[in-house]
C-alpha positions in Angstrom: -15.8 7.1 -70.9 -15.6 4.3 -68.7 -11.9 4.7 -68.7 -12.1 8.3 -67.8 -14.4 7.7 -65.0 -12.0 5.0 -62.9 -9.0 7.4 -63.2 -10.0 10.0 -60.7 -11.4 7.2 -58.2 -7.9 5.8 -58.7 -6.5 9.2 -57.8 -8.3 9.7 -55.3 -7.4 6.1 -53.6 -4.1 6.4 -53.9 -4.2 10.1 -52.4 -6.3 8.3 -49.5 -3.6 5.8 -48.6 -0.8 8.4 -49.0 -1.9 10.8 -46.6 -2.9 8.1 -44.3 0.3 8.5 -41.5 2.4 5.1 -42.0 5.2 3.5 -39.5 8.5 4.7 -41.0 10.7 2.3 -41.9 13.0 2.6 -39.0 14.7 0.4 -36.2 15.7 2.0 -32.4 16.9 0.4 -29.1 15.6 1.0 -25.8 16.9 0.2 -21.9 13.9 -1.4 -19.6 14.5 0.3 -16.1 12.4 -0.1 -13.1 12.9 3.1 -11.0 15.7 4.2 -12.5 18.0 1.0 -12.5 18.3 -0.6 -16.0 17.3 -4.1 -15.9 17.0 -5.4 -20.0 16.6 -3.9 -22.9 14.1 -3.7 -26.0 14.3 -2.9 -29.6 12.0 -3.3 -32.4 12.1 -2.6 -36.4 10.0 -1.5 -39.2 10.3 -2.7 -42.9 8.4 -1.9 -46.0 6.4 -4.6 -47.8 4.7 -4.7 -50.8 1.5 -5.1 -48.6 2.1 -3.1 -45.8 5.0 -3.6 -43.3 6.6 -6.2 -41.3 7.8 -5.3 -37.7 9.3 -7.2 -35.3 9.9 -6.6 -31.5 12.5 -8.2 -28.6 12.3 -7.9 -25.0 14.5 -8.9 -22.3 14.4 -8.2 -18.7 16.4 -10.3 -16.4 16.0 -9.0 -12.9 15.3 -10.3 -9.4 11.4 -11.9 -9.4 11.5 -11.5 -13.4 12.8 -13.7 -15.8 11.3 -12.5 -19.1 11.8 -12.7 -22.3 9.5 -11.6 -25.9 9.9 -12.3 -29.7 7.5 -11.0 -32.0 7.3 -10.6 -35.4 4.1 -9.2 -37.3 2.9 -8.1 -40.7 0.8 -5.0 -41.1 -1.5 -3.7 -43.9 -0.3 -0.3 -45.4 -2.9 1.7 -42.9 -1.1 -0.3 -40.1 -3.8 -2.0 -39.3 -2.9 -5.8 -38.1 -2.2 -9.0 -40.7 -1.1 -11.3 -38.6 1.4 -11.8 -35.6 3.7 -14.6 -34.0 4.6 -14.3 -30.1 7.0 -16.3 -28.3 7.7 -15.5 -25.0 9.0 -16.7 -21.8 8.1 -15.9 -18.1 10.2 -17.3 -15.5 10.6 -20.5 -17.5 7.1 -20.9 -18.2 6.5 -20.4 -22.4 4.1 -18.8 -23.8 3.2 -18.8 -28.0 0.9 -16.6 -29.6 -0.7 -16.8 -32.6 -3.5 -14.0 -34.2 -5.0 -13.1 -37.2 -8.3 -11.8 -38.5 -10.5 -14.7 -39.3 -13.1 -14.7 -42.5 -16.5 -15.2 -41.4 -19.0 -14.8 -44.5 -22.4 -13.3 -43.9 -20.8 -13.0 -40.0 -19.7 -10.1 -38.2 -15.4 -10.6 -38.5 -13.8 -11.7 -35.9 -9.9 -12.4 -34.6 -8.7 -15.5 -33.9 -6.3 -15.7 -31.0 -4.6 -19.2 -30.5 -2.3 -19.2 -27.3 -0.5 -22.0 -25.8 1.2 -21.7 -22.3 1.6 -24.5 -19.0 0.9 -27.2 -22.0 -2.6 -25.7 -22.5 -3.7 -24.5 -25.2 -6.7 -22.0 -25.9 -8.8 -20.4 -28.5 -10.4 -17.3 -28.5 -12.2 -15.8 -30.9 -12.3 -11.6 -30.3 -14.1 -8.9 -32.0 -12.2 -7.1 -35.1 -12.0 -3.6 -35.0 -10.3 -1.8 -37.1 -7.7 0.1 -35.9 -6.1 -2.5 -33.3 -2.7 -2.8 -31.7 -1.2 -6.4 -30.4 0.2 -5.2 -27.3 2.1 -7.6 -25.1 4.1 -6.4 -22.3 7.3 -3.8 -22.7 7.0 -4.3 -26.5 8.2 -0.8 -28.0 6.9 -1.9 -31.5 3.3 -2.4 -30.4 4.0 1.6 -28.8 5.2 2.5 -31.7 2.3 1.6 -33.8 -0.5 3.0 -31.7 1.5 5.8 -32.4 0.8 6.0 -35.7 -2.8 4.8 -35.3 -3.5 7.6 -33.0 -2.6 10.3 -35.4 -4.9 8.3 -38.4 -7.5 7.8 -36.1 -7.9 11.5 -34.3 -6.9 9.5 -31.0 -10.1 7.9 -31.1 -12.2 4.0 -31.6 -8.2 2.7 -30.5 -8.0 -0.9 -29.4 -5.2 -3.3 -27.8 -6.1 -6.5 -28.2 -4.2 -7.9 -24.9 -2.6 -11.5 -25.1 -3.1 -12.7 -21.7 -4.8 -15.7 -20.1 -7.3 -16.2 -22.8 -6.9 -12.8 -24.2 -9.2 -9.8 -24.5 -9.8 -6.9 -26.7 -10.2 -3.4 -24.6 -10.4 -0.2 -25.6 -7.2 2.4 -25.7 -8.5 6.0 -24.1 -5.8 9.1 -25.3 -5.1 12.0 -23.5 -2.5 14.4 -25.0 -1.0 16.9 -22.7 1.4 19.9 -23.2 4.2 19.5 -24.8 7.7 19.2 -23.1 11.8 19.5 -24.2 14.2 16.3 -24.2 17.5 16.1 -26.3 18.1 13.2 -28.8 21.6 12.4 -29.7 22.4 15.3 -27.8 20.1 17.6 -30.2 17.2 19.2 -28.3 13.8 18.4 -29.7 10.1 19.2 -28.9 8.6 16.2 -27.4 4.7 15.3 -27.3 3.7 13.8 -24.3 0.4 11.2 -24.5 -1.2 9.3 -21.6 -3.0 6.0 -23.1 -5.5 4.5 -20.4 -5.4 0.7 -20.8 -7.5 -1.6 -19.0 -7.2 0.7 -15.8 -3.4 1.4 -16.4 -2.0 4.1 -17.7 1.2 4.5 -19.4 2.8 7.5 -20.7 3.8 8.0 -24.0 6.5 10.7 -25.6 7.0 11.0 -28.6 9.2 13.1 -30.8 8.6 15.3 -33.8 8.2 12.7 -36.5 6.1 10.8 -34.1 8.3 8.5 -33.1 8.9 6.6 -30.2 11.0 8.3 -27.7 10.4 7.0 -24.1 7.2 5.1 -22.1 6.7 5.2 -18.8 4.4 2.9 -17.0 3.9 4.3 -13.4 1.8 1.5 -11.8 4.9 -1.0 -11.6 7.2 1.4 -12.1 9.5 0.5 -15.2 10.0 2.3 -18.1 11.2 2.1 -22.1 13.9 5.4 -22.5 15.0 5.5 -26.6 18.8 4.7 -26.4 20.3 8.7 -26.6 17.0 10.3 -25.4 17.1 12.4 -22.7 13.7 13.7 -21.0 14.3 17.4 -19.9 11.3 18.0 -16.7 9.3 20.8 -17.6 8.8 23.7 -15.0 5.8 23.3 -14.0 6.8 19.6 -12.2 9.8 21.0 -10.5 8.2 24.2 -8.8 6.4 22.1 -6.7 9.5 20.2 -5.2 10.8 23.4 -4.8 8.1 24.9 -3.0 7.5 22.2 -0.9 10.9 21.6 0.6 11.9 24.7 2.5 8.5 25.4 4.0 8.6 22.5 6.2 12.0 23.0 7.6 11.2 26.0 9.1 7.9 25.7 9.9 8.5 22.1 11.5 11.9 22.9 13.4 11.6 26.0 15.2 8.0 25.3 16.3 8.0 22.1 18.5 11.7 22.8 20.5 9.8 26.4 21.4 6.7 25.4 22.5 7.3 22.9 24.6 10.3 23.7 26.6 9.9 27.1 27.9 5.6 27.2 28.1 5.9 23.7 30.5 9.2 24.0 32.9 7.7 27.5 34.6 4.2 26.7 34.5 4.5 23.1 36.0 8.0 23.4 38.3 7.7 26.2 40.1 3.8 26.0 41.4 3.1 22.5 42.0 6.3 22.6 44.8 4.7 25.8 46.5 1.1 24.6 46.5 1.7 20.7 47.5 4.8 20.5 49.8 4.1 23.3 52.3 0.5 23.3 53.1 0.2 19.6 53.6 2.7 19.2 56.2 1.8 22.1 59.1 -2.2 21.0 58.2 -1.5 17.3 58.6 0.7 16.3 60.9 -0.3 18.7 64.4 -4.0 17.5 64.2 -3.3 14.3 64.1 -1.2 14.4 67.0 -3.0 16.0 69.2 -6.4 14.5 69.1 -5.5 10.4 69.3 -2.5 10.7 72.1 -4.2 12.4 74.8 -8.1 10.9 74.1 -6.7 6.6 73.8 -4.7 6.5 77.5 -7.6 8.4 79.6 -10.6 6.6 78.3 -9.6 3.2 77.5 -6.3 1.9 80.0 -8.1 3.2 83.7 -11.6 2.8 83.4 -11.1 -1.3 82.2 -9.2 -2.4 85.3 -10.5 -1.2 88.7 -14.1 -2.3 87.6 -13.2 -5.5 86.7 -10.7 -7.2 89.0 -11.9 -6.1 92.5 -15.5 -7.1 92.0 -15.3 -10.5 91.3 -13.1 -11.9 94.2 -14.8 -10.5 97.5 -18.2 -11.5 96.4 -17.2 -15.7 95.8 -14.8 -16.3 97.9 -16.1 -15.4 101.5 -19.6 -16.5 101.0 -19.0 -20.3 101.3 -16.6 -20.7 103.5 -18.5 -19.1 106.4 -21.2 -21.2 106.5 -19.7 -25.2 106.0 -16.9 -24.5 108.5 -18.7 -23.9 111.9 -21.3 -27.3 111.5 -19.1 -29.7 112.2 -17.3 -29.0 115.5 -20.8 -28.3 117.1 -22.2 -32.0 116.9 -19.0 -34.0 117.9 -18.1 -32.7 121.4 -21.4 -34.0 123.2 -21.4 -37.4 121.2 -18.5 -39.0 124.5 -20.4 -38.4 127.4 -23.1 -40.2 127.0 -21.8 -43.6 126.4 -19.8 -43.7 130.1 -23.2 -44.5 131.8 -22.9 -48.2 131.4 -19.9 -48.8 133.4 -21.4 -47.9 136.7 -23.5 -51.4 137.1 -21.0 -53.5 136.8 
């Protein structure tokens, strides 16, 4: 009986961890471009195990400003959830090394441990453990690859990236799937699903093809992008009618207008009335009146009046009044002054 009893919950586990979505056992090579100029490239791989899988992950970008440079290698369980994972990476010749795993913590909630070395210091962080979680370091098409597969187990929801930065951090990963769109593959077209994962404030956009693998991922804010060596993305129509709308409506609307406007409305409305108003009536009003009043007033008033009044006035009234009376005194007293001193020469 006993015997009887385990064998369906065996059935049913093993039914469990069959229909649970796993990462195929698959390789693929990527270019990094930043604005459509190719500047590294990225590849990862997937393996089987008898525990789960082992992936590993390289990145090189060699561009001006960036130097950078990523190995990873990592173990997963067989839902894909995370083992362990070893990072060594290099940023314009500063190293980095990673180390993570899920740390045992009886009668404790569990944690991750993340050990990361970088500038010869070395840190310790120990993160909360959820369990669908994605090691996500920068351009690594692996850790893309897995949330992948996560996202269909999980029903895009309760995602996590734990982020291995400064002293690393564990954020939730917010999925929005939107309509799908057509891309070729080897020169075979293919449906592709298009995702938009919302990471610490960035978004990056996710296609993926019809086996749910990694195709292409776009990350907008800095402008760079990991294309699947042989994928092409095919634009979808609604994108394009916009540009197409949008160009020939302002040719037309902005040429035509502004060199119409302008030119004829102000040439006949300014030219021709300013000359007939300003130039004609100021000259007859301006120049007669002042000529006539200042010429004929200035010489009449001012030149005759000033002279006759002033210079004859002065001289008969000083100069005859003292000589009159000092000249006549002195010729009066002197004449009878001789006779009277001849007496005396009679007596003798």
């Amino acid at each position: 009986m006993r015997n009887f009893a385990l064998l369906p919950l065996a059935v049913l586990l093993a039914v469990l961890i069959a229909s649970t979505p796993a990462a195929p056992a698959q390789s693929a090579n990527f270019t990094v471009s930043q604005h459509g100029k190719s500047v590294g490239k990225a590849n990862f791989n997937f393996a089987a195990s008898p525990s789960g899988y082992d992936s590993s992950a390289l990145v090189i970008i060699n561009m001006k400003g960036l130097d950078y440079s990523l190995s990873k290698t990592e173990s997963l369980y067989q839902d894909n959830n995370l083992r362990q994972v070893q990072l060594s990476a290099a940023v314009n010749g500063s190293a980095v090394n990673v180390t993570a795993a899920p740390q045992p913590a009886p009668g404790q909630a569990k944690i991750f441990l993340l050990n990361i070395s970088a500038n010869g210091n070395t840190t310790t962080t120990r993160l909360p453990q959820h369990f669908a979680a994605v090691f996500l370091p920068d351009f690594d098409p692996g850790a893309l690859e897995t949330l992948l597969v996560l996202a269909v187990s999980h029903n895009n929801r309760n995602l996590w990236a734990i982020i291995p930065k400064k002293e690393g951090s564990i954020v939730p990963i917010q999925l929005a799937t939107y309509a799908d769109e057509q891309g070729a593959l080897d020169g075979n077209p293919v449906v592709v699903h298009h995702q938009v994962a919302t990471i610490a404030g960035s978004e990056t956009d996710l296609f993926s093809g019809p086996e749910n693998q990694l195709l292409q991922a776009e990350f907008p804010q800095i402008g760079f992008a990991l294309i699947r060596n042989g994928f092409v993305l095919t634009p979808s129509a609604k994108p394009g009618a916009p540009p197409a709308d949008l160009n020939p409506a302002p040719p037309p609307a902005q040429n035509p207008a502004p060199p119409a406007q302008p030119t004829p409305a102000p040439p006949p409305a300014q030219n021709p009335t300013p000359p007939a108003q300003l130039n004609p009536a100021p000259p007859p009003a301006q120049n007669p009146i002042p000529a006539v009043q200042p010429a004929p007033a200035p010489p009449a008033q001012q030149n005759p009046a000033p002279p006759p009044a002033q210079n004859p006035a002065p001289p008969p009234a000083q100069n005859p009044a003292p000589p009159a009376p000092q000249t006549p005194p002195p010729p009066v007293q002197q004449p009878p002054a001789p006779p009277a001193d001849k007496s005396p020469q009679q007596p003798g």
